[in-house]
N, C-alpha and C positions, 0 to 999 in steps of 0.2 A: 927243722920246722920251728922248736921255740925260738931258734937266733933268729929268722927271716920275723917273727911276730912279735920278739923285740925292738926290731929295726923300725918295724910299722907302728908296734906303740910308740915308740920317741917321736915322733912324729906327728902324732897324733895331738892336735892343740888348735884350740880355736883364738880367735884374737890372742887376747892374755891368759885366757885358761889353758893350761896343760893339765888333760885328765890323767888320773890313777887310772888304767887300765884293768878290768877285773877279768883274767879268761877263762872264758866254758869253753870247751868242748874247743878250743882253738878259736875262737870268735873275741871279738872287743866286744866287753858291756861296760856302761859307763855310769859311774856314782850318781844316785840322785844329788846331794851335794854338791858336785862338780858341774853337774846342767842345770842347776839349780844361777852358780854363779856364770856361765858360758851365756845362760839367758839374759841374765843383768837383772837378776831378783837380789835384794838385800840379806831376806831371810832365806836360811839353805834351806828350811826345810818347804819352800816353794812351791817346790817343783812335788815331793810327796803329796801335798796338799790339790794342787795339780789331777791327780794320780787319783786321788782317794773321790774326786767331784765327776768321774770318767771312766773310774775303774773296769765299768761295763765293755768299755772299747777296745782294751789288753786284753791280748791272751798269753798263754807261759812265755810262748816265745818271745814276749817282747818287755815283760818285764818280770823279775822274782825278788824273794828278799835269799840274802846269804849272808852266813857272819864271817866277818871279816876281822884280822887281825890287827890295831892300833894302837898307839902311844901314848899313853896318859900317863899325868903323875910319875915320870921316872917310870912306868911298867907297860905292860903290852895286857891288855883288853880284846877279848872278843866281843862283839857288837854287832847287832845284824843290821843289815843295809840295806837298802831297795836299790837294785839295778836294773837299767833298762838296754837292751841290744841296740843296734845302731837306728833298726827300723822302730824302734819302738820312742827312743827319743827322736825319729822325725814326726812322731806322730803326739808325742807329749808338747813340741814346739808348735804343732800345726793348733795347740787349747792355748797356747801364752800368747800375751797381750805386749810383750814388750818390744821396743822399735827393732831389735836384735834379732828376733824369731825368726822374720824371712831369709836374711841372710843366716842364721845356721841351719835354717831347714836345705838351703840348697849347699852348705859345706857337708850336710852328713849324707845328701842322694853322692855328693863327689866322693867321699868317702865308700861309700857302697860298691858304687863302681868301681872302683879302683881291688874291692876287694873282691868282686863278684868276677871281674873282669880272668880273675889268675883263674878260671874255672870254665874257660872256652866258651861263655856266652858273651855276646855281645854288648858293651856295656853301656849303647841307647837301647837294649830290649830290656835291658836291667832295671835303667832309670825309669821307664813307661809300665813294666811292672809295679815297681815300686811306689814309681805316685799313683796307680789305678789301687794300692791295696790302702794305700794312705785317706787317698781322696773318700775312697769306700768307707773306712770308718769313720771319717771327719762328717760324710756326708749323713750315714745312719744317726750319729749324735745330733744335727740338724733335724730327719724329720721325727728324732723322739722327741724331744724338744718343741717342736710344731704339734705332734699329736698329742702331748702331754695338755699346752694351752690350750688346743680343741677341745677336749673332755672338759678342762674346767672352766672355759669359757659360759656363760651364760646367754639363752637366745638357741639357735639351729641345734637339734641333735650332734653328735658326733660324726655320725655316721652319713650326714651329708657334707661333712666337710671335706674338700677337693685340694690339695696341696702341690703346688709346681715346683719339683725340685729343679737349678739353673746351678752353673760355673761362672764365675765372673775373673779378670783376671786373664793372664797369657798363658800359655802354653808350658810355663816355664813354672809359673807360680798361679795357680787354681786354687778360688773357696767357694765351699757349695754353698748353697742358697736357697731354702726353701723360706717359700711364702705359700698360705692361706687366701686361695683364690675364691672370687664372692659367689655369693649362692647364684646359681644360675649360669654359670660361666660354660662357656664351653671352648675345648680346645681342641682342631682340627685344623689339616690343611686348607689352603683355599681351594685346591678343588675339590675335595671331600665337602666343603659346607655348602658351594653349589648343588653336590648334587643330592645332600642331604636336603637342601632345602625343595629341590626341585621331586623332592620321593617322600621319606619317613620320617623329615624333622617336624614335630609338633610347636608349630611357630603361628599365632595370632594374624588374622586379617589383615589388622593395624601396622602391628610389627614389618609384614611382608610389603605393604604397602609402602613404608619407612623408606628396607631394601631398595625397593624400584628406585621410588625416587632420588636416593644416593647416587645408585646405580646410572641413574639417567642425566642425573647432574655433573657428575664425573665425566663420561662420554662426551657429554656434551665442551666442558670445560678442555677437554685434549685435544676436542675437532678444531676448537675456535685457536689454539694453541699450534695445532697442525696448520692450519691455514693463515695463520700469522706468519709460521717460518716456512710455508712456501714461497709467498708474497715477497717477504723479503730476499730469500735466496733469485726468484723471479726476476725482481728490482738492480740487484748487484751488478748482472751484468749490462743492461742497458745504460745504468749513470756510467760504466767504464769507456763503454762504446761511445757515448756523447760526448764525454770529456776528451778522449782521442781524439773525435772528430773537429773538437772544437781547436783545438791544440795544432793540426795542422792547419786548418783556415786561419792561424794565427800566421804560420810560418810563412804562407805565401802572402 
């Protein structure tokens, strides 16, 4: 087993970084220092920094500190280090800002699978795990963030603010999105808001009268739209039929 996870750590390198490998428990965890530069930060300590503005979002499993053996001075030093699992730097990549980030976020899901994979699950039920626990915490850091500016917001209470969390993005590469929807908003299907409006919605005279006349305007604009393109489809085949007919009274 350690030669097959030696095999896999040499292996293990993103662009130009090649990580030190640090193993628990038979698993890769990788130096903050190391994704620090894999990011394309200058300063190593980064990605710590990183870590420390977020900390809320880790849990053990995805990152700890451990002391680690090093080279100083002619001697060897122990030092403690902050490590993060493979899921945990997808998830410290999905806070960095650098052009780098997307592209290592999808080298550590290929990484994952590859290791999830020796373990007889399927390694697209791996990757749609993996981003659904990703997305889950990137998204939580999102609407603390939104409820945070609520509260100190001046103007509405708190407690009426209405917040839409959204995905934007492919399938492939997802970031959550909340926004602070306006007072008053309401979010419903369209046939739900027919028939709220037609039962229990408490909606103004004014207002419903608004409705109608959208409503009427509309209709009205798709009839004169419908009867445009029947006219036309109508028309099509007569000017062919004339032109034929004309075409042979030419010939004789």
């Amino acid at each position: 087993m350690a030669e097959n996870l030696n095999k896999r750590a040499a292996a293990l390198s993103f662009r130009s970084t090649t990580f030190e490998i640090v193993d628990q428990h038979g698993q890769h965890w990788l130096k903050a220092s190391d994704l620090a530069r894999a990011l394309g930060y200058a300063r190593e300590d980064a990605v710590s920094r990183i870590y420390e503005r977020n900390a809320s979002e880790f849990h053990k499993g995805m990152t700890q500190t451990v002391n680690l053996t090093v080279s100083q001075n002619n001697g060897q030093l122990q030092r403690e280090t902050r490590i993060f699992s493979l899921r945990g730097a997808h998830l410290l990549a999905m806070f960095a800002r650098t052009s780098v980030a997307k592209e290592f976020r999808t080298w550590v899901l290929d990484v994952l699978e590859q290791q999830t994979g020796n373990h007889g699950q399927p390694p697209e039920a791996t990757s749609r795990i993996d981003l659904a626990r990703q997305l889950a915490h990137a998204a939580t850091a999102q609407v603390y963030q939104a409820v945070f500016d609520a509260v100190l917001k001046d103007g509405e209470p708190p407690h009426f603010t209405r917040l839409l969390l959204g995905f934007t993005g492919n399938s492939h590469e997802l970031r959550p999105h909340v926004q602070a929807l306006e007072v008053g908003s309401i979010a419903m299907t369209l046939p739900q808001l027919a028939k709220a409006i037609r039962t229990d919605l408490m909606v103004p005279d004014t207002t419903l009268a608004h409705l109608a006349a959208a409503c009427t305007a509309r209709m009205a604009e798709r009839a004169e739209a419908q009867a445009r393109h029947a006219a036309a489809q109508s028309a099509a085949p007569a000017g062919i039929t004339q032109g034929s007919l004309q075409l042979r009274q030419a010939r004789h």
